[in-house]
MARTIPA-535392 format. One record per residue (C-alpha): residue number from 1; x, y, z. Coordinates in nm, 2 decimals. Last residue first. Example, Ala and Ser with C-alpha at 12.3 -4.5 7.8 and 13.67 -1.06 7.14 Angstrom:
% MARTIPA-535392
{2; {1.37; -0.11; 0.71}}
{1; {1.23; -0.45; 0.78}}
***
This chain:
% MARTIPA-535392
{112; {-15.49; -0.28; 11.31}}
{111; {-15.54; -0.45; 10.95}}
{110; {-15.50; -0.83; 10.98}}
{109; {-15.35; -0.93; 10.63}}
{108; {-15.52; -1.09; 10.37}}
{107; {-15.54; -1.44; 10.26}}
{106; {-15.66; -1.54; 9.96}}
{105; {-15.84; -1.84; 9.75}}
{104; {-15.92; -2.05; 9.43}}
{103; {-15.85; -1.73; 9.15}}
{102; {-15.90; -2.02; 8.91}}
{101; {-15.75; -2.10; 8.53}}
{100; {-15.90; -2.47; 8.49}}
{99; {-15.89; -2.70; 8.21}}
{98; {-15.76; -3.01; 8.39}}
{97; {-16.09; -3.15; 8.49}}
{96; {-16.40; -3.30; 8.33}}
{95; {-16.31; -3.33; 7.98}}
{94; {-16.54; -3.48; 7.83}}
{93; {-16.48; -3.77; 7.53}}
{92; {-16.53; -3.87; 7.21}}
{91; {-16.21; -4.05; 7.10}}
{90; {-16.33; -4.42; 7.18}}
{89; {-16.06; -4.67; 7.15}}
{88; {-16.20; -4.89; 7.45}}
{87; {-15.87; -4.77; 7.69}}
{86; {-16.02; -4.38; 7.60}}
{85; {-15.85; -4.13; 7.35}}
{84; {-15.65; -3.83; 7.42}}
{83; {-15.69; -3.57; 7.25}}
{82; {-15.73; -3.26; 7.46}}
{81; {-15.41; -3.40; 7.61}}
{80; {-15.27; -3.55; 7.97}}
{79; {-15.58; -3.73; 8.03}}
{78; {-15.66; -3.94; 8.35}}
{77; {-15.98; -4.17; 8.32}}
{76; {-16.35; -4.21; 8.33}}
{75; {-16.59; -4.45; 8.18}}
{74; {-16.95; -4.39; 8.04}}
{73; {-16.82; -4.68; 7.71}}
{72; {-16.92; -4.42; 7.43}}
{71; {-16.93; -4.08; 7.58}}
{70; {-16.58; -4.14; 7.78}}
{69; {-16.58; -3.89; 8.08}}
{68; {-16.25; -3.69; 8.10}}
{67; {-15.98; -3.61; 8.34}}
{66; {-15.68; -3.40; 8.34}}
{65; {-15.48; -3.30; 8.67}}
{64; {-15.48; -2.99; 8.83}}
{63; {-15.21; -2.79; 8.88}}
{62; {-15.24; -2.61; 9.25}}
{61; {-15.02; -2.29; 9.27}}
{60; {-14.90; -2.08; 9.57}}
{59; {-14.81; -1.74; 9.53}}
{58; {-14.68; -1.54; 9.86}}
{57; {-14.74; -1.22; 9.91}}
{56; {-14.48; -0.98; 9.91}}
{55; {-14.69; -0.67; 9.72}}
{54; {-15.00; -0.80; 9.66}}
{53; {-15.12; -0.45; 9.73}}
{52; {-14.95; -0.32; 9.46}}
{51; {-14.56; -0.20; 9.41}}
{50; {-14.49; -0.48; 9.29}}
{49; {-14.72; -0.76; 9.22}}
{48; {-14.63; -0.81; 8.86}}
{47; {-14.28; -0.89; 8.94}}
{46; {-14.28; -1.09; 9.17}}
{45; {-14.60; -1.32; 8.99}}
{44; {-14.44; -1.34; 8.64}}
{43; {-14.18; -1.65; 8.73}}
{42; {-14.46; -1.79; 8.94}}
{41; {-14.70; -1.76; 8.64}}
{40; {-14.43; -1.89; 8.42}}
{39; {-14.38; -2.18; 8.64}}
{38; {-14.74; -2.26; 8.59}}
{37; {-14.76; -2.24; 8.22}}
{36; {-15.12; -2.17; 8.07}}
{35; {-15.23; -2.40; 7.82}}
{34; {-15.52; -2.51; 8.00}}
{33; {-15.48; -2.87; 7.99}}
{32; {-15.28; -2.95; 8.32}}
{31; {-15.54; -2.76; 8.44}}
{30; {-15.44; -2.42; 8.70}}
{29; {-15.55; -2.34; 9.04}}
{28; {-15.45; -2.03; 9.23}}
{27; {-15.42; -1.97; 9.60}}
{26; {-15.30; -1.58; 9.70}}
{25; {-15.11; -1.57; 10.03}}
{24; {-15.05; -1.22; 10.23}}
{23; {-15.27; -0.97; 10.04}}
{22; {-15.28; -0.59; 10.21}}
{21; {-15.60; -0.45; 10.23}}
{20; {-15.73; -0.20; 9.94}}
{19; {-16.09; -0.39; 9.85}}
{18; {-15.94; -0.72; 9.89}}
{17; {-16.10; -0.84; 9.63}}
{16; {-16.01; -0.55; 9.37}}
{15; {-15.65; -0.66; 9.44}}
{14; {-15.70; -0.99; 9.37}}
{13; {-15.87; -0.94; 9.00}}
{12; {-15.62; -0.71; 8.95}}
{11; {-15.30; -0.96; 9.05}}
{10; {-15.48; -1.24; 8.87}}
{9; {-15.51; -1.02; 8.57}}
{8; {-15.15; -0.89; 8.53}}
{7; {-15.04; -1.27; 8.61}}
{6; {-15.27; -1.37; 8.28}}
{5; {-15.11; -1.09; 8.11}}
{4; {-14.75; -1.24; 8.21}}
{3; {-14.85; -1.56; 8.11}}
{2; {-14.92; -1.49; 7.72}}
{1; {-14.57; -1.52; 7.66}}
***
């Protein structure tokens, strides 16, 4: 389960954010196409956090839908696999979303 590293380096990448504040909410986006499992994030995310300054903070994750640019007919449409092919039959395409692994935002606690 590659997941749980993935977790491990949210939870750093966080924590070196916030410089040593407390984290409250931590936003992350993740592609339909990137492989990674969002309910094994969330299943991770507890755990990982404990005993660190994400400690009780709240995960919240945005999947992000596929969509890719056909290079033969310029049009765009939804994708639910790398290999997906357009409606005129081309197979080279972009991928223009889906893909992403993103720290997107945080929230940290008001410190006294």
């Amino acid at each position: 389960m590659h997941e749980l590293g993935i977790t491990r380096n949210i939870v750093a990448i966080v924590g070196d954010a916030a410089g040593g504040r407390r984290v409250s909410r931590v936003t992350v986006e993740i592609g339909k196409l990137s492989g990674v499992t969002a309910g094994a994030i969330a299943f991770c995310f507890e755990v990982v956090a404990k005993g660190t300054g994400l400690d009780g903070a709240t995960l919240e994750i945005r999947e992000i839908d596929g969509r890719a640019r056909c290079l033969a007919c310029d049009g765009e449409f939804a994708v639910h696999t790398l290999y997906a092919a357009c409606s005129c039959g081309s197979r080279r395409i972009v991928v223009l979303a889906g893909e992403e692994l993103k720290v997107k935002t945080m929230e940290l606690e008001e410190t006294a």
